[in-house]
C-alpha positions in Angstrom: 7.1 14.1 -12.2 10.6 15.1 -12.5 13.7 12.6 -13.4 15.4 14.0 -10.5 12.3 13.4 -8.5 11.8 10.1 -9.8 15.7 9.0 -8.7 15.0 10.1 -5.2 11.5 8.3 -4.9 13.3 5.5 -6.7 16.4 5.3 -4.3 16.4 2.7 -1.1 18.8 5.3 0.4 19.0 9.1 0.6 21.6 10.8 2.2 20.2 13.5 3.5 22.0 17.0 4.5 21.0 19.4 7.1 23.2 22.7 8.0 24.3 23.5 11.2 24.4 27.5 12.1 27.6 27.6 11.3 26.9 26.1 7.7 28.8 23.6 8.0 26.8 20.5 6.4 25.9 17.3 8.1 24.5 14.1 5.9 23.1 11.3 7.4 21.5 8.2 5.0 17.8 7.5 5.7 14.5 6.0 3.8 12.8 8.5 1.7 9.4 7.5 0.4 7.1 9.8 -2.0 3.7 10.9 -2.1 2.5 13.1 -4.5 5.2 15.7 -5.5 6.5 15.4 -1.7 9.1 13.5 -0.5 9.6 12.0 3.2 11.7 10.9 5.8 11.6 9.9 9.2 13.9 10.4 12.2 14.2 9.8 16.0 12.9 12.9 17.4 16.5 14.4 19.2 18.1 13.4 15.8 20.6 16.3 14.9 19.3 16.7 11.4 15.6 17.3 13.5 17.1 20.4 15.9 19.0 21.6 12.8 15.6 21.3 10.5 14.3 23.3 13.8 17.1 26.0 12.9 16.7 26.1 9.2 15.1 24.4 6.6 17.7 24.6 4.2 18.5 20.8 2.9 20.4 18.8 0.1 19.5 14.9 -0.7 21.4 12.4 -2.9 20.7 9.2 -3.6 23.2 7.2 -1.7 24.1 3.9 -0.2 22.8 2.0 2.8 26.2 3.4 4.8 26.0 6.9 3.3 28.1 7.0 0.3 27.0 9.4 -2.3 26.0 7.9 -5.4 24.5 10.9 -7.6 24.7 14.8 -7.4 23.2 16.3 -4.2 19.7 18.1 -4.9 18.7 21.7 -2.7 15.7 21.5 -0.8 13.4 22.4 1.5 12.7 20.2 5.0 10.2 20.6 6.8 8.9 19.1 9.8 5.6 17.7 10.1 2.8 18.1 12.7 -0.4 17.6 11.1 -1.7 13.8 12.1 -3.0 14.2 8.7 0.8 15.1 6.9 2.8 11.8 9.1 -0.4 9.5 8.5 0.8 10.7 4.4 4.3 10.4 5.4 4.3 7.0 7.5 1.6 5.6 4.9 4.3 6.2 2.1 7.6 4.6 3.8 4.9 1.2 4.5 3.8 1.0 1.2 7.6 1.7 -0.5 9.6 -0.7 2.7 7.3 -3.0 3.3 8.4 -5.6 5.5 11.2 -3.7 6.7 8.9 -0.7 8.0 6.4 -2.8 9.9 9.4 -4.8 11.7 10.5 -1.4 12.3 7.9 0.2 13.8 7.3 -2.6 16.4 10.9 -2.2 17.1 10.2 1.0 17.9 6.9 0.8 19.5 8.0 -2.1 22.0 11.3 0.0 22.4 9.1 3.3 23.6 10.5 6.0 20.5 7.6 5.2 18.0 5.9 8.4 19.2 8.8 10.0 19.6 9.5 9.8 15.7 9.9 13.0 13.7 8.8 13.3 9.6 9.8 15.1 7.4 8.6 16.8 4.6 10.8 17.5 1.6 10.4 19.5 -1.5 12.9 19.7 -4.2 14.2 23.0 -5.5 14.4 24.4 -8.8 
């Protein structure tokens, strides 16, 4: 596993970037949890960063702070989103077992609020 890796799967915030048609690019912090060489994220479904993942899958991540400032040099990668039940049972299983706490008051949060089905993952792979 790769330092750089290691610093995002590390990180309690990631600010990550999506870019919009025009290329102009849009950061937004979120939770990023790791499984395996893959990195994920989760999102209400009718985020922006999900209809510009739909668009592209050109993305940039840096390890940031709880309100989004950048903390460490932003990474390329590739977003994708997930799916498989098989690839967000992976994703949703690695954001539980990195937030904890946090997560499970979450996601009753969400499931009493009606979005926890309308979530989006999101896969990530850093670029060479």
């Amino acid at each position: 596993m790769s330092d750089t890796f290691q610093k995002f799967s590390n990180a309690s915030y990631v600010s990550l970037a999506t870019f919009r048609r025009s290329g102009i690019k849009v950061a937004t912090p979120v939770w990023c949890a790791s499984a395996g060489e893959v990195l994920y994220v989760f999102s209400a479904g009718e985020a922006g960063k999900v209809k510009r993942l739909h668009n592209s899958s050109r993305a940039q991540l840096a390890v940031c702070d709880l309100r989004g400032k950048v903390l460490g040099e932003w990474q390329n990668a590739t977003g994708i989103l997930l799916d498989d039940p098989a690839a967000i049972d992976t994703a949703l299983q690695a954001l539980r077992k990195k937030y904890g706490l946090k997560m499970y008051l979450l996601d009753i949060g969400a499931k009493l609020g009606g979005k926890y089905h309308k979530r989006a993952y999101i896969s990530l792979r850093l670029s060479a």
